[in-house]
KEZA-114873 format. One record per residue (C-alpha): residue number from 1; z negated, y negated, x negated. Coordinates in steps of 0.02 Angstrom, whole numbers, plus 50000, padded with zeros to 5 digits. Each point is the difference from the previous one (the first is absolute). Layout:
BEGIN
+-----+-------+-------+-------+
: num :    zz :    yy :    xx :
+-----+-------+-------+-------+
: NUM :     Z :     Y :     X :
...
+-----+-------+-------+-------+
END
This chain:
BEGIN
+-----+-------+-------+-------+
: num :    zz :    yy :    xx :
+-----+-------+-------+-------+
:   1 : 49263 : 47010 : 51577 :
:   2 : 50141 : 50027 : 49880 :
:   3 : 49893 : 49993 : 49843 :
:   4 : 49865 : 50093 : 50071 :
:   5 : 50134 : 50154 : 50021 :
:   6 : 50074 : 49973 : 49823 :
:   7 : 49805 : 50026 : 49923 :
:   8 : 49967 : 50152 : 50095 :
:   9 : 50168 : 50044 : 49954 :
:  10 : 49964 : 49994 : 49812 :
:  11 : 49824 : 50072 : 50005 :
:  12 : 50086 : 50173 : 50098 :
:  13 : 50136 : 49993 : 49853 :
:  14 : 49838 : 49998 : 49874 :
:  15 : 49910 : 50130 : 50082 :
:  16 : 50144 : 50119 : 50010 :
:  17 : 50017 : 49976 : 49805 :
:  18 : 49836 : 50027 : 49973 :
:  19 : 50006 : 50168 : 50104 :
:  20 : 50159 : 50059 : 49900 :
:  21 : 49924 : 49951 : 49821 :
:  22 : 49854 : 50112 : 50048 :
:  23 : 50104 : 50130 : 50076 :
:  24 : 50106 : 50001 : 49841 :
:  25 : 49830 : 50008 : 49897 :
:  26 : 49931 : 50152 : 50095 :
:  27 : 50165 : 50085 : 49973 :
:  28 : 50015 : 49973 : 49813 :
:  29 : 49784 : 50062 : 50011 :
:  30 : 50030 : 50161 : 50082 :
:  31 : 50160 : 50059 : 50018 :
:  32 : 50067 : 49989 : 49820 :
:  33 : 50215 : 50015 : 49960 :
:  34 : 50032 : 50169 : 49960 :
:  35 : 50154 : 49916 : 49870 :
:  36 : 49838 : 49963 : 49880 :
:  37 : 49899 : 50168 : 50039 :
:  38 : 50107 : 50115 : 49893 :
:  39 : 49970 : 49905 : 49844 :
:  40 : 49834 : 50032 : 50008 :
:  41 : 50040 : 50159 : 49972 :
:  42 : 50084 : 50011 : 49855 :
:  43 : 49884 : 50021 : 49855 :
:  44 : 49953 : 50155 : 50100 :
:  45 : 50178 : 50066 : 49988 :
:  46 : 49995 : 49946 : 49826 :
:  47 : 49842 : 50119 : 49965 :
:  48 : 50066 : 50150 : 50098 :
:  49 : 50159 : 49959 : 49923 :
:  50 : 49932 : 50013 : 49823 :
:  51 : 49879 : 50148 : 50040 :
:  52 : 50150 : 50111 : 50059 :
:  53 : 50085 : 49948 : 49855 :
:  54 : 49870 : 50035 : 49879 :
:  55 : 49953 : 50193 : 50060 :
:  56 : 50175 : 50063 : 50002 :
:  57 : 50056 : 49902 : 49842 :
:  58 : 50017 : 50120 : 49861 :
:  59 : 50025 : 50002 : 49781 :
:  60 : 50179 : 50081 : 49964 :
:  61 : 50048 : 49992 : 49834 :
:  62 : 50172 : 50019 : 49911 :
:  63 : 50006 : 50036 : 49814 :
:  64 : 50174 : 50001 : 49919 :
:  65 : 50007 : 50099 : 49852 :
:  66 : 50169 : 50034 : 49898 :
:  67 : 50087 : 50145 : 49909 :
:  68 : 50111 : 49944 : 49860 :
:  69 : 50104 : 50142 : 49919 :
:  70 : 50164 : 49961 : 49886 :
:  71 : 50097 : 50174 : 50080 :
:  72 : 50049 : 50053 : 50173 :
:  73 : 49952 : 50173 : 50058 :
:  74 : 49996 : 50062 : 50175 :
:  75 : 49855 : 50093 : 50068 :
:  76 : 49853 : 49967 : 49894 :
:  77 : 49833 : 50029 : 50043 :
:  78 : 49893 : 49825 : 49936 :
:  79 : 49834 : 50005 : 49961 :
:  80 : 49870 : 49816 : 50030 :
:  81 : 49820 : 50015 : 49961 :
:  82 : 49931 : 49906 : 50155 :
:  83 : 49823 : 50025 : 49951 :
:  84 : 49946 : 49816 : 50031 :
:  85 : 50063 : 50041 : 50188 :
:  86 : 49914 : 50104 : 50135 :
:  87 : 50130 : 50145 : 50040 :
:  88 : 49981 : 50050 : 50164 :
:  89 : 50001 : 49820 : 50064 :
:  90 : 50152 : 49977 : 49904 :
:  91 : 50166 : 50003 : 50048 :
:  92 : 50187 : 49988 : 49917 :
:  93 : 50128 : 49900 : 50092 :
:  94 : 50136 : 50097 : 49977 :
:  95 : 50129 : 50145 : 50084 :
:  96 : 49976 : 50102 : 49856 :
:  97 : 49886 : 50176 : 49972 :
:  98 : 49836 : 49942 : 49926 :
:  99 : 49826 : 50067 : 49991 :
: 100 : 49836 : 49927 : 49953 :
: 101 : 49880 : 50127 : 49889 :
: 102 : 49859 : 49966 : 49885 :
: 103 : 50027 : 49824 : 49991 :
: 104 : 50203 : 49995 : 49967 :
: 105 : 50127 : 50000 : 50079 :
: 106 : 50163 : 50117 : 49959 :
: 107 : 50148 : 49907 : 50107 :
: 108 : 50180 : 50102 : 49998 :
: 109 : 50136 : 49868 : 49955 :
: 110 : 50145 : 49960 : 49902 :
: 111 : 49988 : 49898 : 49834 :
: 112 : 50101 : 49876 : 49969 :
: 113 : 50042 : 49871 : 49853 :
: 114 : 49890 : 49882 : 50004 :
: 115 : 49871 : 49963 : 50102 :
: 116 : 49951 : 50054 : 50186 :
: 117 : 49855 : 49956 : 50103 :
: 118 : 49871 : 50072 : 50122 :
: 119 : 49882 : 49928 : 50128 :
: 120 : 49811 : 50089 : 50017 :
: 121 : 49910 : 49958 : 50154 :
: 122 : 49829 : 50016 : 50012 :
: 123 : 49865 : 49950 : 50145 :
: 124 : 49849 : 50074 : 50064 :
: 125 : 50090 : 50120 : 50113 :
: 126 : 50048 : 50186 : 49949 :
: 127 : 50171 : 50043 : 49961 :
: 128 : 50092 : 50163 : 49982 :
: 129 : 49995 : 50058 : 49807 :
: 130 : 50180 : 50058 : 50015 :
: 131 : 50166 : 49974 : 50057 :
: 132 : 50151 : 50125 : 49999 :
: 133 : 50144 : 49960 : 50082 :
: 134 : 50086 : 50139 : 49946 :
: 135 : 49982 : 50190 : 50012 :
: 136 : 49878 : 50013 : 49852 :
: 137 : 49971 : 50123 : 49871 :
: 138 : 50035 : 50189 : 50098 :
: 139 : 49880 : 50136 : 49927 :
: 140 : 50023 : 50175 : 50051 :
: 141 : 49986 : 50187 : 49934 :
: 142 : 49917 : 49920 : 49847 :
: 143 : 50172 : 49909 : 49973 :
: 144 : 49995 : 49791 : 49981 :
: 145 : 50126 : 49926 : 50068 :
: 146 : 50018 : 49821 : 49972 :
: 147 : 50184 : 49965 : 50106 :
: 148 : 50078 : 49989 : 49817 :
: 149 : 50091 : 50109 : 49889 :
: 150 : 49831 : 50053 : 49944 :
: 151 : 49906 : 50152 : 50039 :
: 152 : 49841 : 50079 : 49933 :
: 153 : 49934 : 50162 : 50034 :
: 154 : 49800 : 50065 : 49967 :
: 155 : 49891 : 50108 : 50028 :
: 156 : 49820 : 49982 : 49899 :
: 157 : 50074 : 49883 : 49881 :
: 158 : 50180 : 49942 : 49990 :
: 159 : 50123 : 50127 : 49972 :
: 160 : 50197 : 49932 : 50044 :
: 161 : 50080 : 49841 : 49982 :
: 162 : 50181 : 49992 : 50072 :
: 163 : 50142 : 49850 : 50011 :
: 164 : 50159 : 50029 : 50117 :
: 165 : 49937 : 50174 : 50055 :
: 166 : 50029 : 50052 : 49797 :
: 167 : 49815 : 50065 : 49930 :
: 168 : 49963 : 49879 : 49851 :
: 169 : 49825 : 50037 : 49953 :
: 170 : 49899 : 50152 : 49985 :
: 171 : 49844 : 50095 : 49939 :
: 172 : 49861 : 49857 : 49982 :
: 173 : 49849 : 50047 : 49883 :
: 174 : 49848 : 49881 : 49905 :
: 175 : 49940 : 50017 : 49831 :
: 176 : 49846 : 49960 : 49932 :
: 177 : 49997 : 50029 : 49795 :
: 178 : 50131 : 50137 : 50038 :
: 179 : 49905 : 50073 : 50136 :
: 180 : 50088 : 50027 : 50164 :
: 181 : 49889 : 49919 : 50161 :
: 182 : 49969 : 50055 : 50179 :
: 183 : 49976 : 49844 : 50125 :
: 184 : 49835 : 50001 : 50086 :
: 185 : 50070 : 49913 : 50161 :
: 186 : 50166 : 49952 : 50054 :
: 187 : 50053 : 49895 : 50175 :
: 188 : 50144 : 49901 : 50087 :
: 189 : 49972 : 49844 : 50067 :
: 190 : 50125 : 49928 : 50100 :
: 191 : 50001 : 49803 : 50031 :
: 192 : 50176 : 49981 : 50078 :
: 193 : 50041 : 49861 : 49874 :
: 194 : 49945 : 50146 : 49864 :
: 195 : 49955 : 50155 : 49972 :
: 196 : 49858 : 50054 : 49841 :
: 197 : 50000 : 50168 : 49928 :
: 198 : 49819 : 49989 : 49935 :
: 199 : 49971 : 50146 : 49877 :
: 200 : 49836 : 50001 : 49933 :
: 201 : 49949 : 50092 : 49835 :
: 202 : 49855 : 49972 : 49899 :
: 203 : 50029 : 49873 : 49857 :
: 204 : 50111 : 49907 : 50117 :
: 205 : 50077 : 49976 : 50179 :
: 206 : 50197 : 49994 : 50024 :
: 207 : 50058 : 49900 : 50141 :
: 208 : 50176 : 50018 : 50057 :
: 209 : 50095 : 49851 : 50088 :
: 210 : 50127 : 50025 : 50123 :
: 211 : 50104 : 49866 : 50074 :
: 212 : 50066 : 49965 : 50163 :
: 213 : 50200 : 50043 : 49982 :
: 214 : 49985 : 49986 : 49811 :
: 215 : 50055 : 50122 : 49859 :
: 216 : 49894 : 49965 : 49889 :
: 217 : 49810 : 50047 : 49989 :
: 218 : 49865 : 49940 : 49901 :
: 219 : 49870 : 50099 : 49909 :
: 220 : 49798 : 49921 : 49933 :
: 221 : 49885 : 50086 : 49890 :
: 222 : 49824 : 49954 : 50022 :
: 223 : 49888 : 50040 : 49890 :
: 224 : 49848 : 50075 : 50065 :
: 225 : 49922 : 50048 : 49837 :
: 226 : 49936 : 49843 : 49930 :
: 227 : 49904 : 50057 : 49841 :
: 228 : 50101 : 50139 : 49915 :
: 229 : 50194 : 49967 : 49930 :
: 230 : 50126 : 50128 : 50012 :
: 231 : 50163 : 50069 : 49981 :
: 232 : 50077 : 49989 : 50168 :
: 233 : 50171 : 50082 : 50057 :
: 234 : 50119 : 49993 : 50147 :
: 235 : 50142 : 50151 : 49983 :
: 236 : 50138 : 50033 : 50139 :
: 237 : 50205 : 50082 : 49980 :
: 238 : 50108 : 49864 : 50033 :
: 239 : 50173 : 50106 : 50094 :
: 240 : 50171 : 49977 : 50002 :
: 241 : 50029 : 49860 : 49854 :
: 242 : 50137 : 50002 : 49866 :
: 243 : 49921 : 49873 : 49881 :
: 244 : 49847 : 49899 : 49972 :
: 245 : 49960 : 49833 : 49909 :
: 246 : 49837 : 49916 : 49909 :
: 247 : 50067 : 49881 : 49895 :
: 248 : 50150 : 49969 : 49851 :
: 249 : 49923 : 50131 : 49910 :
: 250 : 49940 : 50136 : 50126 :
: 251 : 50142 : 50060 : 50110 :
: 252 : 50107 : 50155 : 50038 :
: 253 : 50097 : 50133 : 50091 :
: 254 : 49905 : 50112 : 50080 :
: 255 : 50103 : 50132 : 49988 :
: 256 : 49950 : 50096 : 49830 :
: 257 : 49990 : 50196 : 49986 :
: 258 : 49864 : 49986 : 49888 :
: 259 : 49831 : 49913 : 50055 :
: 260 : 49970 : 49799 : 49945 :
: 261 : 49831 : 49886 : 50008 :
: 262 : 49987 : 49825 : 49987 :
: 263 : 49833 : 49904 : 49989 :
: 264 : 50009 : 49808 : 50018 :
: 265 : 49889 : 49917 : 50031 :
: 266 : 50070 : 49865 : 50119 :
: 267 : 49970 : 49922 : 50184 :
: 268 : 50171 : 50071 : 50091 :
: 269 : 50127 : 50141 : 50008 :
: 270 : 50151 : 50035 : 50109 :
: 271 : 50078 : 50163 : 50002 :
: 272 : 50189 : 49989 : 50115 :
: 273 : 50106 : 50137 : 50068 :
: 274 : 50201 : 50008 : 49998 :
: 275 : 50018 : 49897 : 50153 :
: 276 : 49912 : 49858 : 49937 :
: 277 : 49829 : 50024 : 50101 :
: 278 : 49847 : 49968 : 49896 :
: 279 : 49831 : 49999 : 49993 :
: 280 : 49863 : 49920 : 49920 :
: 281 : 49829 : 49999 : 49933 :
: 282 : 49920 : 49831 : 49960 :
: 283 : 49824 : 49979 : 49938 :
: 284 : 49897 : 49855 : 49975 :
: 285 : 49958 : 50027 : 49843 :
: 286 : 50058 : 50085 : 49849 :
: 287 : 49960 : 50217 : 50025 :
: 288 : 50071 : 50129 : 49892 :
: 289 : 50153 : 50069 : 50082 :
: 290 : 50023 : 50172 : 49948 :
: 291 : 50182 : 50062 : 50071 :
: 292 : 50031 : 50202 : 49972 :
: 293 : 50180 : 50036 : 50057 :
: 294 : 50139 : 50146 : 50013 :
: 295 : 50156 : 50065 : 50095 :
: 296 : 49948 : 49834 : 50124 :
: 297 : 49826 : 50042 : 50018 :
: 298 : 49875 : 49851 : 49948 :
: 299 : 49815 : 50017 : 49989 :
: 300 : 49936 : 49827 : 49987 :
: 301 : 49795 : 49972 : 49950 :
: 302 : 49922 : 49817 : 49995 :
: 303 : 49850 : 50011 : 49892 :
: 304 : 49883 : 49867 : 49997 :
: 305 : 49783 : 49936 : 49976 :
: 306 : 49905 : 50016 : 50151 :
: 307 : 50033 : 49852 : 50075 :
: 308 : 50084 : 49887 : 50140 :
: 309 : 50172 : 50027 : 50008 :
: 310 : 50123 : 49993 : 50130 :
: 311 : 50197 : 50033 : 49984 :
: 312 : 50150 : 50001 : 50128 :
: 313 : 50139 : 50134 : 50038 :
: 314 : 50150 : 49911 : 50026 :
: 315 : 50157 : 50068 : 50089 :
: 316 : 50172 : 49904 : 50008 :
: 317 : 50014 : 49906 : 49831 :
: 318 : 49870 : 49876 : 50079 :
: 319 : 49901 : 49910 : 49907 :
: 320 : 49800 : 49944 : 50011 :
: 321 : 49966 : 49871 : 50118 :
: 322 : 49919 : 49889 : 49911 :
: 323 : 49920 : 49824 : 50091 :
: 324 : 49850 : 49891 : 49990 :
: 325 : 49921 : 49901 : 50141 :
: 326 : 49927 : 49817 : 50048 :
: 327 : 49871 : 49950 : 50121 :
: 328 : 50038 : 49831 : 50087 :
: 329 : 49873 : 49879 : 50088 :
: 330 : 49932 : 50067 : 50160 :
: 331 : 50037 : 49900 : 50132 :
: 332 : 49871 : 49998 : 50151 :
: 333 : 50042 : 49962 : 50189 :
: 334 : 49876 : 49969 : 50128 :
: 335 : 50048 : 50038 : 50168 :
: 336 : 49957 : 50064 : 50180 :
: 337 : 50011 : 50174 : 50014 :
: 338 : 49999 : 50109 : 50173 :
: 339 : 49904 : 50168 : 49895 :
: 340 : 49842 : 49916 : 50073 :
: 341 : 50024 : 49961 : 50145 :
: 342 : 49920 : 50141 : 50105 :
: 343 : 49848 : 49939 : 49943 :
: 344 : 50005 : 49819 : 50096 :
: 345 : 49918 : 49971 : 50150 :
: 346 : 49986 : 49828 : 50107 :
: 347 : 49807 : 50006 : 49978 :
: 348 : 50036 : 50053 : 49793 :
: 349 : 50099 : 49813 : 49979 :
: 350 : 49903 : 49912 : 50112 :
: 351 : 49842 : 50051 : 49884 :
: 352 : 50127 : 49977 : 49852 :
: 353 : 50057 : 49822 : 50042 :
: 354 : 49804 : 49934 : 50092 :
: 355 : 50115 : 49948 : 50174 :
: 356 : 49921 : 50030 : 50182 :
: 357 : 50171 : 49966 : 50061 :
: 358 : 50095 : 50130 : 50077 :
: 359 : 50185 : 50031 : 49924 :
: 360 : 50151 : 50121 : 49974 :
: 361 : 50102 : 50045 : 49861 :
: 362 : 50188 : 50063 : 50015 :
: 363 : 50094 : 50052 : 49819 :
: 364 : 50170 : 50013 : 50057 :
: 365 : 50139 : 50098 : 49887 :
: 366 : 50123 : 49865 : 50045 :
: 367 : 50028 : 49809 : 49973 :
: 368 : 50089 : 49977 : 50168 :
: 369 : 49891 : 49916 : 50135 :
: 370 : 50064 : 50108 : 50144 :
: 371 : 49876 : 50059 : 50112 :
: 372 : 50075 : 50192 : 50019 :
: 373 : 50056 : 50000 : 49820 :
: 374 : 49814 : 49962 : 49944 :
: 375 : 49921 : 50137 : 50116 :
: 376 : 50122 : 50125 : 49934 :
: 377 : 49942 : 49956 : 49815 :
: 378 : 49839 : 50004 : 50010 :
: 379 : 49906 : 50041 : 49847 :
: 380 : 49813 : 49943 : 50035 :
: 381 : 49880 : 49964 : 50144 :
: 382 : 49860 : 49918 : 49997 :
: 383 : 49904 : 49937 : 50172 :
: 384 : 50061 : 49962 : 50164 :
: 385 : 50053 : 49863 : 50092 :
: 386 : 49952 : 49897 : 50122 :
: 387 : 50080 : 49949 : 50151 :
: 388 : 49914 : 49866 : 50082 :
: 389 : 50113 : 49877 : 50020 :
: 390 : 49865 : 49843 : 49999 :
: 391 : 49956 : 50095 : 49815 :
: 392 : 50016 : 49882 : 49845 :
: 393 : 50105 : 50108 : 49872 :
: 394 : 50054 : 49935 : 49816 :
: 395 : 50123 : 50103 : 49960 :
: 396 : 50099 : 50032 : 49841 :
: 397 : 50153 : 50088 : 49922 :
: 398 : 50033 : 50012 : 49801 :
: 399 : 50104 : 50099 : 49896 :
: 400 : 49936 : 50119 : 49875 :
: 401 : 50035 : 50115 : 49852 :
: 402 : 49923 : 50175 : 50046 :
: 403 : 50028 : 50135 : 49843 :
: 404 : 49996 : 50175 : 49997 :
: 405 : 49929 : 50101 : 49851 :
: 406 : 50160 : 50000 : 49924 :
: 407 : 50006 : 49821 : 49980 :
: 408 : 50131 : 50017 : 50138 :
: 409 : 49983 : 49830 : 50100 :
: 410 : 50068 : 49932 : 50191 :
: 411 : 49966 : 49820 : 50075 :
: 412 : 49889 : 50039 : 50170 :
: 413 : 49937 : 49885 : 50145 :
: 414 : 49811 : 49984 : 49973 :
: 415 : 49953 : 49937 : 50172 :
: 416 : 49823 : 49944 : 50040 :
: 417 : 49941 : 49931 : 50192 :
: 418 : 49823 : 49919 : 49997 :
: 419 : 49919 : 49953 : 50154 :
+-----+-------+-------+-------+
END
C-alpha cells in the first residue's frame, strides 16, 4: 500500500508541473512584461525625435571679416561692401551704431592700430537694418546736428558750416565753365548713423556725409553727365583763419592789405587760426586750388573735369582715416530654432515623422530635472499626455543647443513621451 501512495504521489507532483508550465506559457502568450514594451517604441521616438528636430532647425551663418588700419582714430564712420550678402537678413554683432543701405554697411567705431574684427550674421530671418544706441544725428530748423563740435546750417543748398559755435564756412556756389549753377533738387536724409545732404544739379549730384558725433564731413561728386567734359568748380569763404598751407612752396599769412591768389594745383590745404584750430580740405585727387585772400578773408575755389570726386573737411588737426578690409571664411551652424515653432502641430509631425503613435513634446529653458522648475520654463508644447496608468510610455529627456537669430545659444531639455 506504501508504493501504491508514493506513485500517485509522483503522478499529482507531475500534473501540477504540467499545469504551472502551461500557466507560465499562457502568461508569457497574452499578457506580455511591460519592462520589454517600451523598447518597442523607440524608433518611433527616434522619428518624432528627428522630425521636430528637422522643422525648427535653421542655417545661421557667421562671417568674420577684418579692418586693418596702421593709425588710431576715434569715431570713424567704416564703410564694407556686403554685396555678396542679403541686407535685411543681415545682422552686425556688435554694441555699436550701424546701418545697412544699398548693400553696405557704414558701422560707427574707433580705429585702432592694427587690426580689429567683426562678426556678420546672416539667416533666413529679417533683421533690423540699423542700430543706434545713441541719440543719433539731431536735425532741426534746417540745422544738422551731429552731437559733435560740428554744425551745418541749409536752406536749398548748404549755406553755414560752424566748429565750437565759431562760423567757419560760408557762401557755397557751383561752377560750370565759369558759369554759376542753381540745384534742381535738394533733400536731408537722416539715417541716425548719418546724415546726406544730397544736392542735385545737372552735370552732377553732391552728396554730403554727416557723421554720428564726428567733426568731420565728407563730400562725393557724381557725375551725372557721362558724355560731355567740363570745367567744374566748388567756391566757399573759409572765416576766421590767420594762415593757410598747400605745400613747401604755397603758404602764407593771411593777413595782407593788398589782395593775393595762389593756384596749385594739389590734393590738400589747411588754413589755421591764432589758437591753433584748423581746418582742412582733402581731395582725392589732384584739383586746382585757387586761394584769393585779404585782411583774413579767404576765398577758396577747387576746379576740376567733370568727374567723380569726393574730398573731406577736416576739423581738429585730424587726419584721413585711412583702412582696408578682409573677408574671413564663413562659418555655418545648424541648429534648432524656436522662430518656427507656431507653425507645429501634433498631427503636422506625426505626418512629418509617418508614426500612428500618440506623443508629447516639452522644450524646457532649463537643464534641471525639477518638476516645478520645468513647468515654469516652458518654451514649447506639443500634444498631451496620457494618464492611464496601465499605458505603455517610452519616454525620453536630452539636452539641446537651441539658437536665436543672433547666433545667441542656451542648452534646453528637449523632452519627448511616446505612448
Amino acid at each position: 500500500m506504501l508504493k501504491k501512495k508514493r506513485g500517485f504521489s509522483q503522478v499529482d507532483w507531475a500534473v501540477s508541473l504540467a499545469i504551472f508550465l502551461l500557466y507560465l506559457a499562457w502568461f508569457f502568450m497574452y499578457v506580455k512584461p511591460s519592462i520589454i514594451e517600451p523598447n518597442l517604441l523607440v524608433p518611433s521616438y527616434e522619428k518624432i525625435r528627428a522630425s521636430l528636430v528637422e522643422e525648427l532647425s535653421q542655417e545661421v551663418i557667421t562671417t568674420p571679416f577684418f579692418v586693418f588700419s596702421n593709425q588710431s582714430m576715434n569715431k570713424q564712420l567704416l564703410e564694407v561692401n556686403i554685396s555678396f550678402l542679403e541686407g535685411e537678413k543681415t545682422y552686425l554683432k556688435t554694441s555699436k551704431p550701424y546701418v545697412i543701405l544699398d548693400e553696405t554697411l557704414y558701422v560707427l567705431d574707433d580705429l585702432v592700430s592694427g587690426a580689429k574684427i567683426y562678426y556678420l550674421v546672416s539667416s533666413d530671418q529679417t533683421y533690423p537694418s540699423n542700430n543706434t544706441n545713441a541719440l543719433g544725428i539731431i536735425e532741426e530748423n534746417n540745422i544738422v546736428n551731429p552731437n559733435s563740435k560740428l554744425l551745418i546750417k541749409y536752406g536749398n543748398t548748404i549755406d553755414e558750416v560752424y566748429y565750437g559755435e565759431v562760423l567757419r564756412i560760408k557762401d557755397f556756389a557751383y561752377f560750370q565753365e565759369g558759369e554759376q549753377l542753381g540745384n534742381l533738387n535738394f533733400e536731408s536724409v537722416n539715417k541716425d548713423v548719418f546724415l546726406d545732404l544730397v544736392e542735385e544739379f545737372q552735370p552732377f549730384t553732391s552728396t554730403t556725409k554727416i557723421v554720428l558725433e564726428s567733426d568731420n564731413y565728407k563730400t562725393k561728386i557724381k557725375r551725372n553727365d557721362a558724355q560731355n567734359n567740363h570745367n567744374m568748380t566748388i567756391s566757399f569763404e573759409a572765416v576766421g583763419f590767420t594762415d593757410y598751407f598747400i605745400d613747401n612752396d604755397n603758404y602764407d599769412s593771411l593777413d595782407v592789405s593788398q589782395q593775393k591768389c595762389v593756384v596749385s594745383n594739389n590734393k590738400e590745404i589747411m588754413l589755421s587760426d591764432e589758437n591753433n584750430e584748423s581746418m582742412s580740405i582733402v581731395f582725392n585727387k589732384e584739383v586746382d586750388i585757387n586761394i584769393c585772400y585779404e585782411d583774413y578773408e579767404a576765398l577758396l575755389s577747387f576746379t576740376f573735369i567733370n568727374q567723380n570726386m569726393q574730398y573731406q573737411t577736416i576739423f581738429s588737426n585730424q587726419t584721413i582715416s585711412e583702412y582696408e578690409t578682409v573677408f574671413g571664411v564663413p562659418i555655418t551652424k545648424y541648429e534648432i530654432m524656436l522662430l518656427g515653432a507656431g507653425n507645429l502641430t501634433e498631427q503636422s509631425i506625426k505626418t512629418s515623422a509617418n508614426v500612428n503613435e500618440n506623443f508629447a513634446i516639452r522644450l524646457y529653458n532649463t537643464t534641471i530635472k525639477d518638476t516645478q522648475t520645468r513647468r515654469n520654463n516652458t518654451l514649447l508644447s506639443i500634444g498631451g499626455y496620457y494618464y492611464d496608468p496601465n499605458t505603455i510610455v517610452y519616454s525620453k529627456d536630452e539636452i539641446v543647443k537651441v539658437q536665436d537669430k543672433y547666433l545667441n545659444q542656451e542648452r534646453m531639455t528637449l523632452h519627448v513621451t511616446v505612448w
